[in-house]
C-alpha positions as CSV (number, residue, x, y, z in Angstrom):
1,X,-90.6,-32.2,70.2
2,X,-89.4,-32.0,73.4
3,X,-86.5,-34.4,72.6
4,X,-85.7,-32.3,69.5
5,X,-85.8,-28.8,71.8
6,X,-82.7,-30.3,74.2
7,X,-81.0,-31.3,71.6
8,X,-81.0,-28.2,70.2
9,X,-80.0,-26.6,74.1
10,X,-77.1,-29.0,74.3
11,X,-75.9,-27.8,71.0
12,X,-75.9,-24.1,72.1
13,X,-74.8,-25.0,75.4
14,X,-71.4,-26.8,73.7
15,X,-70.7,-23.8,71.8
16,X,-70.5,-20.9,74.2
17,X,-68.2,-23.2,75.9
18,X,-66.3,-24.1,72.7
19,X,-65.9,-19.9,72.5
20,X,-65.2,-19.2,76.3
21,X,-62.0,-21.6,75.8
22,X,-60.8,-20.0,72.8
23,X,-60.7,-16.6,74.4
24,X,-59.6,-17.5,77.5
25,X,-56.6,-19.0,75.9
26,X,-56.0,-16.5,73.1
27,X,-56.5,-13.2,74.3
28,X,-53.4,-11.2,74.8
29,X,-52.7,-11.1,79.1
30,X,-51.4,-8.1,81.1
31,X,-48.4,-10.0,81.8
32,X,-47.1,-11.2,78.9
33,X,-44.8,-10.5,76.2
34,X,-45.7,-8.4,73.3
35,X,-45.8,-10.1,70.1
36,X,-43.0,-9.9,67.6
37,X,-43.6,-7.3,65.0
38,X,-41.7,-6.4,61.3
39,X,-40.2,-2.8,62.8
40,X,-38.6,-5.3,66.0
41,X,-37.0,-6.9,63.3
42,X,-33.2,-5.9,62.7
43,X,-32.8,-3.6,59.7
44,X,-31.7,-5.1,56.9
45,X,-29.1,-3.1,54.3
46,X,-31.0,-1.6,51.0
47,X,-29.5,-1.8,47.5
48,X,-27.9,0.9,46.2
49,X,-30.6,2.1,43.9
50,X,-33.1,1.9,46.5
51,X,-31.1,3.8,49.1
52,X,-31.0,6.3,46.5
53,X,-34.4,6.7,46.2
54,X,-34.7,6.5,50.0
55,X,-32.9,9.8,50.4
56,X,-35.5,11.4,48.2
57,X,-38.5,13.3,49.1
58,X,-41.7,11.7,47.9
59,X,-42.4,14.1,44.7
60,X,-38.7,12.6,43.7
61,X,-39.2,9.1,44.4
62,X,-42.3,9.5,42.7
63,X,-40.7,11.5,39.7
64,X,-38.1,8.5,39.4
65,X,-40.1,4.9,39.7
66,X,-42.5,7.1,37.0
67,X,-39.6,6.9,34.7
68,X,-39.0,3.4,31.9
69,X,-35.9,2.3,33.2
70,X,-32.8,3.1,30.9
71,X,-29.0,1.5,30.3
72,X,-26.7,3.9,29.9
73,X,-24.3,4.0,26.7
74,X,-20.8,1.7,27.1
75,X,-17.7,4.5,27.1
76,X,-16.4,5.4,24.3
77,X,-13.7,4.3,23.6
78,X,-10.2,6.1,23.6
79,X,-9.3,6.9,20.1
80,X,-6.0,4.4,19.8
81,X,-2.9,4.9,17.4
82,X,-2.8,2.3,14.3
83,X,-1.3,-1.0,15.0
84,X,1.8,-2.2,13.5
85,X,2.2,-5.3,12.7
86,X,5.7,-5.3,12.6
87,X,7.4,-5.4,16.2
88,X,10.6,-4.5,14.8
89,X,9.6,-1.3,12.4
90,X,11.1,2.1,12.1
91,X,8.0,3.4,13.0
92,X,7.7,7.3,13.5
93,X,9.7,8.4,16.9
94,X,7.5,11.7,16.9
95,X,5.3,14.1,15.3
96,X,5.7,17.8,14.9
97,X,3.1,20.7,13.9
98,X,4.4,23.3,12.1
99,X,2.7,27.3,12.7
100,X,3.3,28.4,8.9
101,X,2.4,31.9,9.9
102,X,5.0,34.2,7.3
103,X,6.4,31.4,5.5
104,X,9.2,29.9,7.3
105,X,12.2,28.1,6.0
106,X,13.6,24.8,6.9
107,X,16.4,22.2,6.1
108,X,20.2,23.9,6.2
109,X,21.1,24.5,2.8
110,X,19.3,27.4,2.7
111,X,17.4,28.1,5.7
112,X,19.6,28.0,9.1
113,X,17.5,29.9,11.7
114,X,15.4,27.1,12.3
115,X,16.9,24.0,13.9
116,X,14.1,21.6,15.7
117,X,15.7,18.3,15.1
118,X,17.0,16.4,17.6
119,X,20.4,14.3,17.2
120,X,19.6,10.9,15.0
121,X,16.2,12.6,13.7
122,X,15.4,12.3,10.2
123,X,12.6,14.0,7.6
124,X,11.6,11.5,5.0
125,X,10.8,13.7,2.0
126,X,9.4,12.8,-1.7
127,X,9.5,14.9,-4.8
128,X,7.8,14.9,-8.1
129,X,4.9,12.6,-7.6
130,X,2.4,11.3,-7.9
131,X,3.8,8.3,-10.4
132,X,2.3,5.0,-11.4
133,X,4.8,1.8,-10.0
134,X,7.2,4.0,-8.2
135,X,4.7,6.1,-5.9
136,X,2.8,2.7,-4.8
137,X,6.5,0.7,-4.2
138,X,7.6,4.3,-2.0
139,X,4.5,3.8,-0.2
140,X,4.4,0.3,0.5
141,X,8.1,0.0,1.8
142,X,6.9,3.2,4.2
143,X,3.7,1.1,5.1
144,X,6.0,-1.9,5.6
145,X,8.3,0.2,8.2
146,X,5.5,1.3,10.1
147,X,6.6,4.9,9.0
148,X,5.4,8.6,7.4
149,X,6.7,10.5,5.1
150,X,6.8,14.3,3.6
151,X,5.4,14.1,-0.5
152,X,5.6,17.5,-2.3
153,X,3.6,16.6,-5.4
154,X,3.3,18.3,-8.8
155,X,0.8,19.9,-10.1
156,X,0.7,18.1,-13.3
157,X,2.0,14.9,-11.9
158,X,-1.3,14.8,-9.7
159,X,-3.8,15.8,-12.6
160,X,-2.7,12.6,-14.6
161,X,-2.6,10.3,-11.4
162,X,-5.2,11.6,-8.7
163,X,-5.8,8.4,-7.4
164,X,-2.0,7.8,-6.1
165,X,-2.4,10.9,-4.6
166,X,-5.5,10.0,-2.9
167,X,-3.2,6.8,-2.0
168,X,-0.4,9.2,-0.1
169,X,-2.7,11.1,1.7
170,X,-5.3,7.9,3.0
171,X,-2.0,6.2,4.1
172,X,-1.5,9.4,6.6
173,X,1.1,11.2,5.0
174,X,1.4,15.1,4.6
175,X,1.3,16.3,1.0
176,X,2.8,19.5,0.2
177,X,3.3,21.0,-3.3
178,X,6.2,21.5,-6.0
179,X,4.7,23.8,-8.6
180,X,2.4,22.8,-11.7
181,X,5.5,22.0,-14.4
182,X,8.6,21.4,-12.1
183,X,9.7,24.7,-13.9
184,X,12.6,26.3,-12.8
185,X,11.3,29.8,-11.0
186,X,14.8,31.3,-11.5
187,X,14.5,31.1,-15.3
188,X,15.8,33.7,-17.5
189,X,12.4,33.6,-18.8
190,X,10.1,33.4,-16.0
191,X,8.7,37.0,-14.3
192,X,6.8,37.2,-11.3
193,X,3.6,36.4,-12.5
194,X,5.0,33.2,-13.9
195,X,6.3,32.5,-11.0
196,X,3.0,33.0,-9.2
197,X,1.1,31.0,-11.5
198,X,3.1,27.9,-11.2
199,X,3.1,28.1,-7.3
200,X,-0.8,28.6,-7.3
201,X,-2.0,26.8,-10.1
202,X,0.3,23.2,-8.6
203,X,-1.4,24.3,-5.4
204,X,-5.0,23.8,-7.2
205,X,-4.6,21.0,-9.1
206,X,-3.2,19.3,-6.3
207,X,-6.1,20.3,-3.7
208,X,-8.2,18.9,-7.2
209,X,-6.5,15.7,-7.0
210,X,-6.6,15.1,-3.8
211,X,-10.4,15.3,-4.2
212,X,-11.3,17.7,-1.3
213,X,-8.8,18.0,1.6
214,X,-6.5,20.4,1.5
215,X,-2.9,20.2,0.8
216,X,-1.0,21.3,3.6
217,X,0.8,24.6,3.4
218,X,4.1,23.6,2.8
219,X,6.2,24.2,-0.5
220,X,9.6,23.3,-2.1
221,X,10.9,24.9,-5.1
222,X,11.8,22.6,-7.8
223,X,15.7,22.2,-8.2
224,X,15.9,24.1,-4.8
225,X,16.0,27.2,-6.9
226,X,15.0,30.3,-4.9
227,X,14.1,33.3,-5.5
228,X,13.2,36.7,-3.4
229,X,10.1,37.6,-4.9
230,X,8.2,34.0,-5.1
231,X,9.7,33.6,-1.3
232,X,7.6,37.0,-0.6
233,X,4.3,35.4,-2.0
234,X,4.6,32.1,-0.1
235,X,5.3,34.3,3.0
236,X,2.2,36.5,2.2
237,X,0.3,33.1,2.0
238,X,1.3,31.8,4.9
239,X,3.3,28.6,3.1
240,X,6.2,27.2,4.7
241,X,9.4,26.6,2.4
242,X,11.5,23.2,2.4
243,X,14.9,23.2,1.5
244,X,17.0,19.9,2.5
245,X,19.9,18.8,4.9
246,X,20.7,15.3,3.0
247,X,20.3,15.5,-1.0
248,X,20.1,11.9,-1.9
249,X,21.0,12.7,-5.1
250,X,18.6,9.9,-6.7
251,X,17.9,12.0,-10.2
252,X,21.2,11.2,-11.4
253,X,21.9,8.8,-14.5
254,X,24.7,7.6,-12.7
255,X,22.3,6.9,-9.7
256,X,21.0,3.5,-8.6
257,X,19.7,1.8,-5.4
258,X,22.5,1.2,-3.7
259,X,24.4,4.7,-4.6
260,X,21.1,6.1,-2.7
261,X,21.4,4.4,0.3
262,X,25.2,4.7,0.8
263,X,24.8,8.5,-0.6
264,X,21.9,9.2,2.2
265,X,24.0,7.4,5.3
266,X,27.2,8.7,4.4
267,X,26.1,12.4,5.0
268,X,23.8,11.7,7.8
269,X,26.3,9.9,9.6
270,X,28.3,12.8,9.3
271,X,25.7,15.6,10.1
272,X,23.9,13.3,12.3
273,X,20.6,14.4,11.4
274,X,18.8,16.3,8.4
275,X,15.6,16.4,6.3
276,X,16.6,13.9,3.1
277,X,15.3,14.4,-0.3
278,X,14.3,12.0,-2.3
279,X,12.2,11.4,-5.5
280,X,9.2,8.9,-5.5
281,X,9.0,9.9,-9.1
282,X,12.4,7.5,-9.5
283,X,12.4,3.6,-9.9
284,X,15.8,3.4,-8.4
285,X,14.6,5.5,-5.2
286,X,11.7,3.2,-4.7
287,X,14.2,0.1,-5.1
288,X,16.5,1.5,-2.5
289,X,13.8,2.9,0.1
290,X,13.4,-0.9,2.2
291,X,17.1,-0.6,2.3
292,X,17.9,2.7,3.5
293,X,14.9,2.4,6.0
294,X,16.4,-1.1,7.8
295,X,19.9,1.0,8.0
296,X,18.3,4.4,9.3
297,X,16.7,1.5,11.6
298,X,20.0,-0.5,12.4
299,X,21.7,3.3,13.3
300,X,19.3,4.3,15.7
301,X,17.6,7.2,13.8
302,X,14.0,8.2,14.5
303,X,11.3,9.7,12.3
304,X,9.7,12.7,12.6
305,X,6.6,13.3,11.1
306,X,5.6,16.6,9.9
307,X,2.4,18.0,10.1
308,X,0.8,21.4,9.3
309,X,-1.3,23.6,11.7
310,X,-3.6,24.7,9.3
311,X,-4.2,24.0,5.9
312,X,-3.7,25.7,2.8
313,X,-6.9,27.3,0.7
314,X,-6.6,27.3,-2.9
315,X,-7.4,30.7,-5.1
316,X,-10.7,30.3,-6.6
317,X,-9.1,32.6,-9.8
318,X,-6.5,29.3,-10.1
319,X,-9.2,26.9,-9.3
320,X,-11.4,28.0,-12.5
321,X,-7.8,28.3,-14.7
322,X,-7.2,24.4,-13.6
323,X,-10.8,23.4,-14.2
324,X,-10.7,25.3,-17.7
325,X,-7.0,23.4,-19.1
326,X,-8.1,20.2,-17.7
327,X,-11.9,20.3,-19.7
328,X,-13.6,19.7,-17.0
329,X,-17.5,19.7,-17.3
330,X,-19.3,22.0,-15.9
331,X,-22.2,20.2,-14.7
332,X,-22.4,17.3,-12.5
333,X,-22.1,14.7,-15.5
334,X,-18.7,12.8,-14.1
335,X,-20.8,12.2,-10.5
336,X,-23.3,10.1,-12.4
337,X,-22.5,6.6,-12.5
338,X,-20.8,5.3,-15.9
339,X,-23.9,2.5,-16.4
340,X,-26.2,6.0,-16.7
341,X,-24.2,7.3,-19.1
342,X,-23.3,4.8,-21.3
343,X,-25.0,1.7,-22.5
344,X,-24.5,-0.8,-24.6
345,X,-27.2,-1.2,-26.9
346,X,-25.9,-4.5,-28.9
347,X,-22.9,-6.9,-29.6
């Protein structure tokens, strides 16, 4: 027992000794050097986002890490001009906007107040359309060129062949009108009201062909016959009238491809600028256009593109006439699809 008790004394004895040491040795002394702390460390630079928050107040900071995080949406882009794939195209050297406000006249055979060409400018223009073969070849040799053009289309022309129209305007180029028949409105026989009716009425069926847009408000009379009282209407309806500088004259029997192209740079060489009539409504025309574009090319011309500030509404009283001559249903049977309305039911 007694053995067992000093045992037990030494033991005890060991380990206040054991303890003294420790503190002796690690207790902090007067004289020494405070330990190293994180705040004595140098400061080290925050990332952006974090500095952000730093600057904060705490109902901020709070407001913010409370928040899913989020990636803002890439730019958009810049809306950028087609691409041409030919590096050595006409192309168009610049576009103008017209203010049709009163029903102004251009082109120098019968207009002369207004002159905004520029020397070696051109106006590509295209009457009596829309036309199966020739319309397509016009536009192709255009789309070929890198180049726009002017179409005034008639009425009637664009009631048989809405889907070349459709073809003009999706290629980007302006689409006027030229009446509903291509009547002459200085004919003995025509009145006023005739005269109105074929301006309005090739104005509806053309905004009908197009399917939707607008044509724009331009207008040229068919054999560039004028006359004061249908001038007074398209001024009261705000419809600019075309005349021309350079009459191709393409209509004629006599006429062929190359008579176009050597009829077209004969005068512009001499005049040295102009709006030039054409017809995409003629084979020969449409034969000649790659030609006469590579030599407006090879003599430095440009091409202006014309473009309307507004465009032009049809009359609803014209609308209803069109819709009535053409048979048009009056329900919404032609949107159905043909499968739902016909079927074939054996063979």
């Amino acid at each position: 027992m007694r053995n067992a008790l000093g045992l037990m004394l030494a033991s005890l004895v060991a380990a206040v000794a054991i303890a003294g040491i420790w503190y002796w040795t690690s207790a902090p002394r007067a004289d020494a050097a405070p330990p190293k702390t994180m705040a004595a460390r140098p400061a080290e630079p925050l990332p952006p986002a974090a500095a952000n928050l730093a600057a904060r107040d705490d109902v901020q900071i709070t407001a913010a890490l409370g928040k899913p995080a989020t990636i803002a949406p890439p730019p958009v882009p810049a809306a950028q001009k087609p691409v041409c794939s030919n590096p050595d195209a006409l192309g168009v050297g610049r576009v103008v906007e017209i203010d049709t406000s009163g029903g102004p006249g251009f082109g120098f055979e019968h207009f002369k107040q207004l002159d905004f060409l520029e020397p070696k400018e051109v106006v590509l223009t295209f009457d009596d359309g829309p036309w199966p073969g020739n319309t397509p070849a016009v536009l192709k040799a255009l789309d070929d060129e890198c180049t726009k053009g002017l179409f005034f289309a008639i009425g009637k022309h664009a009631t048989f062949h809405p889907e070349i129209l459709r073809q003009v305007y999706a290629a980007g180029h302006t689409v006027g009108t030229h009446t509903w028949s291509h009547v002459n409105l200085n004919g003995k026989k025509m009145t006023e009201q005739m005269d109105k009716d074929e301006i309005e009425k090739g104005i509806s069926a053309v905004k009908w062909a197009l399917g939707g847009p607008n044509p724009a408000p331009f207008f040229r009379f068919p054999e560039l016959q004028h006359n004061p009282a249908a001038m007074a209407w398209l001024g009261s309806r705000n419809v600019a009238m075309f005349s021309t500088d350079v009459d191709s004259f393409d209509f004629r029997k006599s006429s062929s491809p190359d008579k176009v192209v050597t009829t077209v740079m004969t005068k512009l060489d001499k005049l040295g600028k102009g709006i030039i009539l054409m017809h995409d409504f003629q084979k020969h025309t449409a034969d000649a256009l790659p030609t006469l574009l590579r030599r407006l090319k090879e003599g430095g011309y440009k091409v202006v593109q014309i473009k309307a500030k507004t465009e032009l509404a049809t009359l609803p009283e014209y609308d209803a006439a069109l819709a009535k001559d053409l048979k048009l249903p009056g329900t919404n049977a032609s949107t159905r699809p043909v499968s739902s309305i016909v079927q074939t039911v054996s063979k």
